[in-house]
C-alpha positions as CSV (number, residue, x, y, z in Angstrom):
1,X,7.9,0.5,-35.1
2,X,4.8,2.4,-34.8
3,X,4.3,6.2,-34.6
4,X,2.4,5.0,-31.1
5,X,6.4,4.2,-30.0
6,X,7.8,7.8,-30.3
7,X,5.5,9.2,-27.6
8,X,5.9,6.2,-24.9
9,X,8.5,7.2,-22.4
10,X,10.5,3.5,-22.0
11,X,11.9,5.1,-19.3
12,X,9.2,4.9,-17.1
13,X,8.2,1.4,-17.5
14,X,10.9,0.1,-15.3
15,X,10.6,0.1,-11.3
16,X,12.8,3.2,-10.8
17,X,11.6,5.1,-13.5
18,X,8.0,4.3,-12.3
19,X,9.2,5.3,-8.5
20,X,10.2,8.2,-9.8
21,X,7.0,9.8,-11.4
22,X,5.1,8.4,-8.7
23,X,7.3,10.6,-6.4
24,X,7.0,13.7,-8.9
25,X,3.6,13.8,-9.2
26,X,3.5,13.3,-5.3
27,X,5.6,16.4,-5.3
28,X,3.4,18.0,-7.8
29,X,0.3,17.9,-4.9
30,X,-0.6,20.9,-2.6
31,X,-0.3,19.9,1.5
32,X,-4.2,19.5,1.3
33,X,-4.6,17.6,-1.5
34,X,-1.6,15.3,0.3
35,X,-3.8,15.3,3.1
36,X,-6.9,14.3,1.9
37,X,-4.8,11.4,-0.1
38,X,-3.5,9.8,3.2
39,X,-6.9,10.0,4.8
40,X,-8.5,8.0,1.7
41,X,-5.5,5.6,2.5
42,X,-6.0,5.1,5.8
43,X,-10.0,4.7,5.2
44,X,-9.0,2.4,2.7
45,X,-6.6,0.4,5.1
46,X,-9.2,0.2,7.9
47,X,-12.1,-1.2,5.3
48,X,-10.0,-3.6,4.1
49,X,-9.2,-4.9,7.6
50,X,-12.7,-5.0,8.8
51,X,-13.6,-6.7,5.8
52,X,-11.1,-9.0,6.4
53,X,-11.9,-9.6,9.5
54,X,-16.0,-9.9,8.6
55,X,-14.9,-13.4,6.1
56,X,-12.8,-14.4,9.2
57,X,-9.5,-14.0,6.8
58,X,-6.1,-13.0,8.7
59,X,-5.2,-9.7,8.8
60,X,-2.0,-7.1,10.7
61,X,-3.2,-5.3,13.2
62,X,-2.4,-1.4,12.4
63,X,-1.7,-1.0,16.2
64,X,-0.1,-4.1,17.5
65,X,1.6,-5.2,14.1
66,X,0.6,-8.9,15.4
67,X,-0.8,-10.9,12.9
68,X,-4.2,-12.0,13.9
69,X,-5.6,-15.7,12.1
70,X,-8.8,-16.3,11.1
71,X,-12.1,-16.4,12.9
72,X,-11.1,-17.4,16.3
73,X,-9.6,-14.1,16.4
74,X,-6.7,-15.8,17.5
75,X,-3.1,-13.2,17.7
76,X,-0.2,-14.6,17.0
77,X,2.9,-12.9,17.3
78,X,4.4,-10.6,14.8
79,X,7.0,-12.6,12.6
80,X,10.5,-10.9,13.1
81,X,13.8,-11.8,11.4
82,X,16.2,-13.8,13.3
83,X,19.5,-12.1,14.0
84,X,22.5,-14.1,13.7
């Protein structure tokens, strides 16, 4: 073992334990900062669907949740689970 593996936190490496320091730094924010995050996210979410839609590659319409196929444009609708 190296002196490298007393300072890693194992706990963190799993999917919870990653969750949950995702969630405490979120906490850790100020309501602007949180703010400003989502707006980043939802520029980021609307470049990536333009770009998308530029190389005529399928995207989810934000709005409609329908998926729309390549560069015909062409909506097809959204894919829901079948109830028994």
């Amino acid at each position: 073992m190296s002196p490298l593996d007393d300072q890693i936190d194992w706990s963190l490496t799993t999917w919870e334990g990653s969750r949950r320091a995702a969630l405490r730094d979120w906490m850790k924010l100020t309501l602007t900062e949180k703010w400003t995050a989502v707006e980043e996210m939802a520029d980021f979410a609307r470049a990536t669907i333009e770009s998308r839609r530029r190389l005529g590659l399928p995207y989810i319409d934000p709005y409609t949740g329908e998926r729309v196929s390549r560069a015909g444009g062409i909506r097809e609708e959204a894919l829901a689970p079948e109830l028994p």
